[in-house]
C-alpha positions as CSV (number, residue, x, y, z in Angstrom):
1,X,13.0,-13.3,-21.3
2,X,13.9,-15.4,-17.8
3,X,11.8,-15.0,-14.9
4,X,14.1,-14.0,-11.5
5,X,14.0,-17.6,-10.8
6,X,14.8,-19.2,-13.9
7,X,18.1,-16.8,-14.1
8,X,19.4,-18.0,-10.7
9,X,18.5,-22.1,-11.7
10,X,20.7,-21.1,-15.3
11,X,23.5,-20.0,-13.4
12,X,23.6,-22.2,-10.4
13,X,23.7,-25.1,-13.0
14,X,25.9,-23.6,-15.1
15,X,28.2,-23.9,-12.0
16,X,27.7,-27.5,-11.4
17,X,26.1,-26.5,-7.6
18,X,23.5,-28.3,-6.5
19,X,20.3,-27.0,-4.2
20,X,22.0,-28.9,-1.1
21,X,25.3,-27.2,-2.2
22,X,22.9,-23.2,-1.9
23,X,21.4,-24.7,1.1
24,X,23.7,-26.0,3.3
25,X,26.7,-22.7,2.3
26,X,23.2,-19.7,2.6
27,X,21.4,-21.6,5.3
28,X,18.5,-21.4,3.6
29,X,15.6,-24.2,3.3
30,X,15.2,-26.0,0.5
31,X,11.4,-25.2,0.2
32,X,12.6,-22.1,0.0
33,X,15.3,-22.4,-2.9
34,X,12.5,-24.4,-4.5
35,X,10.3,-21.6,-4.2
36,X,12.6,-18.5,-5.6
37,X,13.6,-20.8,-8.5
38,X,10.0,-22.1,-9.5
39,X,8.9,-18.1,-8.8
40,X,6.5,-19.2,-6.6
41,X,6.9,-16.0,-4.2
42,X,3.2,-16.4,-3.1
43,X,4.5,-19.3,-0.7
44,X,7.1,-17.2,0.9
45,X,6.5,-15.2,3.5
46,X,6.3,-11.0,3.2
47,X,7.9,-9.6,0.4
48,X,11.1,-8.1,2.2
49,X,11.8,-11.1,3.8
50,X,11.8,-12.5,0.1
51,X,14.3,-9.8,-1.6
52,X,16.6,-10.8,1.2
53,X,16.6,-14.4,0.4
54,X,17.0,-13.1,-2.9
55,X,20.1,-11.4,-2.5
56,X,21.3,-14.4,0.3
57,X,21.1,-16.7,-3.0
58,X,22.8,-14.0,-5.9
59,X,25.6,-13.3,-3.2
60,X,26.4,-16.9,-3.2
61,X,26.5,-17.5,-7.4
62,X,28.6,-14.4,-7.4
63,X,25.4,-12.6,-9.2
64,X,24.6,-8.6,-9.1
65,X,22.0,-8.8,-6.1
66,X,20.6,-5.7,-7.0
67,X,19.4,-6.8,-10.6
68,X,18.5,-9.5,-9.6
69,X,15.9,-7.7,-6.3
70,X,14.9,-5.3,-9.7
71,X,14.0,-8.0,-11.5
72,X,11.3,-9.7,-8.9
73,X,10.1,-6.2,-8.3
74,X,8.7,-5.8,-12.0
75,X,7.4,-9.2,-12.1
76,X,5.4,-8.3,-9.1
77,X,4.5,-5.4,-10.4
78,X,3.1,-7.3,-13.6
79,X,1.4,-9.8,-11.7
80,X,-0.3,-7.0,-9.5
81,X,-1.1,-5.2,-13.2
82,X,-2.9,-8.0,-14.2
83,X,-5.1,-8.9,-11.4
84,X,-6.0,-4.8,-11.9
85,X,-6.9,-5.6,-15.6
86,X,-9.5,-8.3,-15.0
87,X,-11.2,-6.0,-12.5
88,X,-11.2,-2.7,-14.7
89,X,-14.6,-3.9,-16.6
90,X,-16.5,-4.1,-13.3
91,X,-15.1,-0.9,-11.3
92,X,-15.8,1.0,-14.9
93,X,-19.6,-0.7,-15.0
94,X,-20.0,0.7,-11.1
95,X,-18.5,3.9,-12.0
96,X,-21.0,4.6,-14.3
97,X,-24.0,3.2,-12.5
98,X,-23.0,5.3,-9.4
99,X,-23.2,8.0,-12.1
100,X,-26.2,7.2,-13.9
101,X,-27.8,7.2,-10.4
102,X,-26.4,10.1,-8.6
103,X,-28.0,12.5,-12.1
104,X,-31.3,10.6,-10.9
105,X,-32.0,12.1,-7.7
106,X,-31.1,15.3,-9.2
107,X,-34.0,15.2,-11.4
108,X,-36.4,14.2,-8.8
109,X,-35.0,16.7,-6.2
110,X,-35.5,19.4,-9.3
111,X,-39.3,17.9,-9.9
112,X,-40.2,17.8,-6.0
113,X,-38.9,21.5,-5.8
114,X,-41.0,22.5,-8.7
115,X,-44.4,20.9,-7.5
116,X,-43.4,22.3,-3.5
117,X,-42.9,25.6,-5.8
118,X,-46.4,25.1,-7.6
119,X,-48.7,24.0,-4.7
120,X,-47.0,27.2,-2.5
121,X,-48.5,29.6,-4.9
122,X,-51.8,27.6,-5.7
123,X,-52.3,27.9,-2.0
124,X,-51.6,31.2,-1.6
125,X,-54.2,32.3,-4.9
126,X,-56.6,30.2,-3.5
127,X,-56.7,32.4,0.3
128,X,-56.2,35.8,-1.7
129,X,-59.1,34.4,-4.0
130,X,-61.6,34.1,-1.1
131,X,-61.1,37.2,0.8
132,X,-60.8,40.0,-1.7
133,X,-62.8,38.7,-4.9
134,X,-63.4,41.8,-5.7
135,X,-59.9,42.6,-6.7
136,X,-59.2,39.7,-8.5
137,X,-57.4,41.6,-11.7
138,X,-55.2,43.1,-8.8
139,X,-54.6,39.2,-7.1
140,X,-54.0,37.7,-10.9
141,X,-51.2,40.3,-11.2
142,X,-49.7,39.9,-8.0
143,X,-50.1,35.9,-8.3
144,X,-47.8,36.5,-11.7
145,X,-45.4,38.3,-9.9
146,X,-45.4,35.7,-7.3
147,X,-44.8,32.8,-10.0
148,X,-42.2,34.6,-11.7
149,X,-40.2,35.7,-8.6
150,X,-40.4,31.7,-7.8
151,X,-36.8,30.5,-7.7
152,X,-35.9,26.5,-8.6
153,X,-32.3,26.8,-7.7
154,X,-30.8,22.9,-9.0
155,X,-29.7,21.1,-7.2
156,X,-26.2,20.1,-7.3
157,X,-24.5,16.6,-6.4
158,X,-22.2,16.2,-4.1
159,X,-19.0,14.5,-5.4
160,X,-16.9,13.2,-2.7
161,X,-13.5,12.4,-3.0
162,X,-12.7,9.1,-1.5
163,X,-9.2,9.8,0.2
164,X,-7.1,7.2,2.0
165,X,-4.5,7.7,4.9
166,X,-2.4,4.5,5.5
167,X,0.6,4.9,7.8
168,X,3.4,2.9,7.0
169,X,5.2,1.5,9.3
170,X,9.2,1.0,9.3
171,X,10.0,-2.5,8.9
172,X,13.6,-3.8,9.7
173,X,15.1,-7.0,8.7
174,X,18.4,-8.2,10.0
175,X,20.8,-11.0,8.6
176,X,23.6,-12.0,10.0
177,X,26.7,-12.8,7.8
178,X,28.6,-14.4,10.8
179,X,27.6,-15.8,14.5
180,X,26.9,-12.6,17.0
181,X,24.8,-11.4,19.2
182,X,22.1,-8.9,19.1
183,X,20.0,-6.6,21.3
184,X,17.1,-4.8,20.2
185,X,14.4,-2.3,21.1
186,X,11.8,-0.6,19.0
187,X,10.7,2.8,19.8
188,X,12.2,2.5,23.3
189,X,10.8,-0.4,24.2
190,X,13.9,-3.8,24.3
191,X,12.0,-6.7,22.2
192,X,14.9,-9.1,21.6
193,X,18.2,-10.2,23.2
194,X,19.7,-13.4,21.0
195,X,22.3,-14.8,19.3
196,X,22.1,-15.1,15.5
197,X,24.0,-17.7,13.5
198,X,25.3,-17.3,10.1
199,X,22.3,-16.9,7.4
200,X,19.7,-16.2,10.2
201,X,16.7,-13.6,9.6
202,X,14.9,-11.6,11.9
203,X,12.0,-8.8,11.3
204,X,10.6,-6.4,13.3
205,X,8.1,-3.1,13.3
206,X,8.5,0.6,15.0
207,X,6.4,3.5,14.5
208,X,9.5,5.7,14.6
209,X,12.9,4.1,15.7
210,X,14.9,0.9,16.6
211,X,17.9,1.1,18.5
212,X,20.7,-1.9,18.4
213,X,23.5,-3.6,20.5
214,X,25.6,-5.8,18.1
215,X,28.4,-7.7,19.5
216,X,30.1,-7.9,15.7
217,X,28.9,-5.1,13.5
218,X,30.4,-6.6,10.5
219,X,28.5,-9.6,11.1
220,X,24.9,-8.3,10.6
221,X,23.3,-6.5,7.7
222,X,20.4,-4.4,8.0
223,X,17.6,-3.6,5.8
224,X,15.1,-0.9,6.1
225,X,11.8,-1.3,3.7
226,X,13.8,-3.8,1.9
227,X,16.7,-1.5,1.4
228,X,20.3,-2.5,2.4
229,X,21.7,0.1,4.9
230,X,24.6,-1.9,5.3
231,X,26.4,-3.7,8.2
232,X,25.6,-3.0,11.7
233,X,29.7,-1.7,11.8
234,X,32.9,-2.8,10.7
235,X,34.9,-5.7,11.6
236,X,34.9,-7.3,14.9
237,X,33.7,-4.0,16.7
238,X,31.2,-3.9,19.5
239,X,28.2,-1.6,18.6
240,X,26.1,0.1,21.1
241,X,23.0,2.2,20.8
242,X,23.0,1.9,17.2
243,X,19.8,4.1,16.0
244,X,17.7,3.0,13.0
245,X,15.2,5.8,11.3
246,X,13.9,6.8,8.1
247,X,16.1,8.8,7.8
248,X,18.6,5.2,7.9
249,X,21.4,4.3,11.0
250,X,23.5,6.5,12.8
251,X,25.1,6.2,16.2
């Protein structure tokens, strides 16, 4: 089965384009058409920034950009698979170790408890013994009563559940289809005030929101998490105060 990149080096090709031709009509680098056709994603920057070169270079050979995003996703997946495998062996050996060690205490906390248990009562025969010898059937008795009313409760272990809280951030990536200019601010605060040129990338972080100025809507996709929202508008139109959530953009 082709890898992503061996699909889009078939077809490009099979069209008689050249890298220069990708380059110089997507704007992007030849290291990086190198890259996505040799599947050598390591090289590239952050994985979103990578599905949108991806769909930047299926766009251009007239390819379903979607299949083609799926596609790097389950190799990635694979090659993350993998790397689990070889590990499996050692997390099962510390697994079982932790195991193997956690029954051990047990055990000794169960023997000290018993011996604690033991010397209580030898102590207390042992004062009974010496100050009422005379009733010694009477202190035997009440020493068996003591020993049977002795209670070794075991002791349990503690199993923790190792829980992990990450918060995710929203990541936005812009590309701009045409020349226009861009205002930005993440969660209230303006970061960026540029003008893009056709095929340029930009990335940004927000806890909860960005809000946008474009001066062409048309001209600018927008991806949230790697997901196409769409364009910034439609046409030529000026956008203003453009909001961008996880819930996606509205005005």
């Amino acid at each position: 089965m082709e890898s992503v990149g061996e699909l889009l080096k078939h077809e490009r090709e099979a069209q008689g384009k050249t890298l220069e031709d990708v380059a110089r009509a997507t704007k992007l680098t030849m290291l990086i058409l190198e890259a996505l056709e040799a599947d050598h994603f390591s090289v590239l920057p952050a994985p979103v920034y990578v599905k949108g070169h991806l769909r930047t270079y299926a766009r251009f050979l007239g390819m379903n950009e979607e299949a083609i995003v799926d596609k790097y996703l389950r190799f990635t997946q694979q090659l993350e698979y993998e790397e689990l495998d070889e590990w499996d062996a050692v997390e099962l050996e510390l697994h079982e170790e932790k195991q193997r060690t956690g029954r051990r205490w047990v055990w000794i906390a169960v023997v000290v408890t018993v011996v604690a248990a033991a010397i209580c009562w030898y102590s207390v025969s042992e004062r009974r013994g010496t100050s009422e010898p005379e009733t010694s059937n009477s202190i035997s008795t009440s020493a068996d009563a003591d020993t049977s009313a002795v209670v070794v409760e075991p002791v349990r272990e503690a199993i923790a559940d190792d829980t992990m809280i990450e918060w995710h951030k929203l990541e936005l990536v812009v590309v701009a289809r045409d020349r226009t200019w861009l205002r930005v601010s993440v969660d209230g605060e303006p970061v960026a005030d540029l003008t893009l040129e056709r095929g340029d990338q930009r990335q940004w972080e927000a806890d909860e929101f960005f809000e946008l100025d474009v001066g062409t809507g048309g001209s600018l996709e927008l991806y949230l998490g790697g997901t196409l929202l769409g364009t910034a508008g439609s046409g030529s139109r000026l956008v203003e105060g453009l909001i961008v959530n996880e819930n996606g953009m509205s005005d």
